[in-house]
C-alpha positions, 0 to 999 in steps of 0.5 A: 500500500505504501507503493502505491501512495508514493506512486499517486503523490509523485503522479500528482506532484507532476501536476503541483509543479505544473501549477507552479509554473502557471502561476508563475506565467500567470504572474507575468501576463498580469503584470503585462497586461498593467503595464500594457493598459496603464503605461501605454494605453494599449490593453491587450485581448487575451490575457483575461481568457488566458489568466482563467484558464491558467487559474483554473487549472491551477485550482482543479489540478492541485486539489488531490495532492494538497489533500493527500499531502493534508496541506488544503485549507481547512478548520482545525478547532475540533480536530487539534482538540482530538487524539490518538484513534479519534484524530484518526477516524475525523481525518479518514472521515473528512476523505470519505465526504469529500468523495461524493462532491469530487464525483459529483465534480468528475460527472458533471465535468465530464458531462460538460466536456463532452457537451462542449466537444460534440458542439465544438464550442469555442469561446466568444472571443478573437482567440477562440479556444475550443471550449471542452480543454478548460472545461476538462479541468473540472473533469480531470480535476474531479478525477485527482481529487477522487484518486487524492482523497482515496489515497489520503486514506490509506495514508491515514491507515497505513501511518505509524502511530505517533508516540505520546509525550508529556510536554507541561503536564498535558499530552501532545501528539 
């Protein structure tokens, strides 16, 4: 099982460092597109369709490893309250829901994709990007984020147990 994981992070890995040279990329078309309209009044046509694009890339594709690796955005006052078995349930708790709302992600996504794809719809701007490549995303996004939270499991169940130490009277793991 721990093959397994390793092999899902560093498949999803590929995905982070992408996001990270989108964001990047991202960064730098903005701060073109200020200086362009601001500086010399000359605003450009396609950095607004291309910097959502790359954004929601960015927010679909990195959605799996930042739940295998326990690093997405969450609330912790129940959870920093709890220890040892019961930490560990709320945590594989917390996977399990988030799989309903990834298929959901993943079926409508598809649905979309296809949907765009079979009418060849392309965006409404001088760019024309065919429209089922960003709306992928929400698909494949789903997909990552189903495989991220199913691996997230494992990870949880397969962990070592953290030693108790006794740190000012009171038990911290």
């Amino acid at each position: 099982m721990k093959t397994t994981v390793v092999f899902v992070e560093r498949f999803e890995k590929i995905f982070i460092y992408l996001s990270g040279i989108f964001l990047g990329l991202l960064s730098a078309i903005v701060f073109y597109e200020v200086i362009a309209r601001y500086v010399f009044g000359s605003p450009t046509i396609w950095v607004s369709e291309i910097s959502t694009y790359l954004l929601q890339f960015i927010v679909f594709f990195s959605m799996g490893y930042l739940l295998i690796k326990d690093e997405h955005l969450k609330v912790t006052f129940v959870l920093d309250k709890l220890k040892g078995r019961a930490k560990k349930a709320v945590r594989i708790l917390n996977n399990i829901l988030i799989l309903p709302y990834a298929v959901i992600l993943m079926i409508y996504g598809f649905a979309i994709t296809s949907s765009t794809w079979e009418r060849e719809a392309t965006s409404p701007t001088l760019l024309a990007v065919p429209l089922w490549i960003p709306n992928s995303f929400i698909f494949l996004g789903g997909a990552l984020l189903i495989i991220g939270a199913l691996c997230g499991i494992l990870k949880i169940i397969i962990e070592e147990p953290v030693e108790l130490e006794e740190v000012g009277g009171e038990l911290y793991d």
